[in-house]
N, C-alpha and C positions, 0 to 999 in steps of 0.2 A: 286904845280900843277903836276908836274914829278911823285910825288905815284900817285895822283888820275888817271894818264894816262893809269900808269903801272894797278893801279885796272881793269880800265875796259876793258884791253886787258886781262887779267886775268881772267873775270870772265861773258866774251863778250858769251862764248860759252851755258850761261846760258840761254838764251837772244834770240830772233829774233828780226829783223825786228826794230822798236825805242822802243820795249820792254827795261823796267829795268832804273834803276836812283841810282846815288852814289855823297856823299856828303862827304866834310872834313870840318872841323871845324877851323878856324883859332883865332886870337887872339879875338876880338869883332865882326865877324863875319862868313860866312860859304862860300863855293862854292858848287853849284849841278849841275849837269848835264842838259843842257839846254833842253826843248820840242823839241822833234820832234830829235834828234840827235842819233845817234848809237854807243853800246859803242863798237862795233872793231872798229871802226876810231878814235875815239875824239883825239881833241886837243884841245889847253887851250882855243882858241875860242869858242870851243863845252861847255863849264859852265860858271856859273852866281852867282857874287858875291849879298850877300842879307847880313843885318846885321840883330840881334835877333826880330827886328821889324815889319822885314819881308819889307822893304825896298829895293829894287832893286838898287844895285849900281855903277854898269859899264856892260858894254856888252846891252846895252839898246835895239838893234837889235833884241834879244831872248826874250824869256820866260824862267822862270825858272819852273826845271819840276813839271808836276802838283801835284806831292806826297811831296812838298814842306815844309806842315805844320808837318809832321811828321817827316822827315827829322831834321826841327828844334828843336820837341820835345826833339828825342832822343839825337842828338848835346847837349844841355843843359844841358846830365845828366855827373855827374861826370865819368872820364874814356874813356868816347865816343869819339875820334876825325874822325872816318869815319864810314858810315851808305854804307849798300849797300842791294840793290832791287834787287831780282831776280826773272825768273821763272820757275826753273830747270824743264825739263818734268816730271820725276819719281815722285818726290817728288809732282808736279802738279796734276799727277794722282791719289793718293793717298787724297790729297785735295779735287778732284772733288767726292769721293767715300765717303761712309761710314765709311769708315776704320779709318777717319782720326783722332779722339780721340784714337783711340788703338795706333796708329804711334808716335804721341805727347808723351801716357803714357808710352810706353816701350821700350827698351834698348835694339839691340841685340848684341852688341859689343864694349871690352874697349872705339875707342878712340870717338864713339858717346856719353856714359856716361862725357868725360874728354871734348871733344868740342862742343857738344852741350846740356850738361847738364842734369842731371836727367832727369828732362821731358821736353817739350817744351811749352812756352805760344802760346795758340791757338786764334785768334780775326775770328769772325763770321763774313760773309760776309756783305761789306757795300760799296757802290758805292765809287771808289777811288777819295782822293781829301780829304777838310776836314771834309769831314764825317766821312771817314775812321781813321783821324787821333785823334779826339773824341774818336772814338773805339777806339785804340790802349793805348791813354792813358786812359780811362778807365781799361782795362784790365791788365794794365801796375801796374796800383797800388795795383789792385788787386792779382795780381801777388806776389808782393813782400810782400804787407800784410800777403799773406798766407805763402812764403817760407823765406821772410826776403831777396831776394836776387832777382837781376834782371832777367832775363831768360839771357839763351846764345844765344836763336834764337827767331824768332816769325813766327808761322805759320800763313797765311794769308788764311782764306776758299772760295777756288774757285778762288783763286789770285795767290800766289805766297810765297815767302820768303823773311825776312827783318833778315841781318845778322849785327854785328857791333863793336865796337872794337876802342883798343887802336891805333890799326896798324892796315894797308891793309893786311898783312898778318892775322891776327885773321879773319879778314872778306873774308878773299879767303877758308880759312882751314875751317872755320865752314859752309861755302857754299858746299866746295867739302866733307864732310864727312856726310851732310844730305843728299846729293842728291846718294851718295855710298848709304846712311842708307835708302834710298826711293827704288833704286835699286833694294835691296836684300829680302825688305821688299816684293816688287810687286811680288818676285818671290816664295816666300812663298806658297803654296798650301795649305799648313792646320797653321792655326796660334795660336797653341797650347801654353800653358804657357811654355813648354819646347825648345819652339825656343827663349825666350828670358831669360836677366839674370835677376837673381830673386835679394830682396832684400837685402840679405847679400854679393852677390856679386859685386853691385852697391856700395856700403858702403865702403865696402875695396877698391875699386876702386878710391873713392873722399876723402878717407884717407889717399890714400900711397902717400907717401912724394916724391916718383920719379915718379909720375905722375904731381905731383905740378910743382914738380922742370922744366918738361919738359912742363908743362902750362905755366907755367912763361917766358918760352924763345919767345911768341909769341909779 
């Protein structure tokens, strides 16, 4: 419970108001972030244990939050032990705009290629809750069909962002480096192919072995 605390003082600044939900994965079951709670405050009162059945099993008082069933999804994939919801402004904005397939397909700097991956899986907007989370695994397998590999982040259209990871730190860093990569993007004035890196530079990029090696320390 102590990481998931530390998560959402960590990544509370993403966030208003009972915006955002973060989950860990324990032995035969998960914790989330309870409805209606904030994550600069939580305490371990603030989540709610559910096992894969989606059974509610202490803290009876709450609800667990309503992005529940996606939470579980992703908890269930191999590697996964924390999920986190955000809905950073920049990177929001870009979401609410057209733009937001160009943002997903391109790269404008190393360490967005190394933490948030090639491209980003994108899910088109769907009422949150488990409609949304239908979408998500749909798009999910689609994903990997096509690249062989899970995404590093998932962009949410009109929503937000769903980051996640071995460790809270993997899901703080690929949080703060899209929302840096949303930043710089908004500032763009002409978004020419020349503002971003091209395909052999991507390549060398997710081949060099002291890129791996400093992946690996997350």
């Amino acid at each position: 419970m102590d990481e998931l605390i530390k998560l959402s003082k960590k990544i509370s600044k993403y966030v208003v108001g009972f915006e955002g939900n973060i989950s860990q994965k324990l032995n035969n079951s998960f914790v989330i972030k309870a409805s209606g709670k904030r994550l600069d405050n939580c305490c371990e009162n603030d989540f709610v244990e559910f096992d894969f059945e989606l059974n509610q099993l202490n803290n009876f008082n709450e609800r667990g939050s309503m992005e529940l069933e996606f939470h579980k999804l992703l908890l269930e994939m191999d590697g996964i032990n924390f999920v986190c919801h955000t809905h950073p402004v920049s990177t929001l904005k870009i979401l609410c705009s057209k733009e937001y397939k160009l943002f997903a397909k391109k790269r404008l700097f190393p360490d967005q290629v190394i933490f948030n991956g090639v491209k980003s899986m994108i899910v088109p907007y769907v009422k949150p809750g488990n409609k949304l989370s239908k979408k998500i695994k749909k798009k999910m397998n689609k994903f990997i069909k096509k690249n062989g590999t899970l995404p590093k982040i998932i962009l949410l259209k009109n929503h937000g962002l769903i980051t996640f990871g071995n460790t809270i730190d993997e899901c703080i860093i690929k949080t703060e480096i899209c929302e840096k990569s949303a930043e710089i993007f908004c500032s763009l004035n002409n978004k020419s192919k020349k503002c971003f890196l091209n395909k052999k530079e991507i390549l060398e990029l997710v081949q060099d072995k002291k890129e791996k090696y400093r992946l690996s320390k997350l």
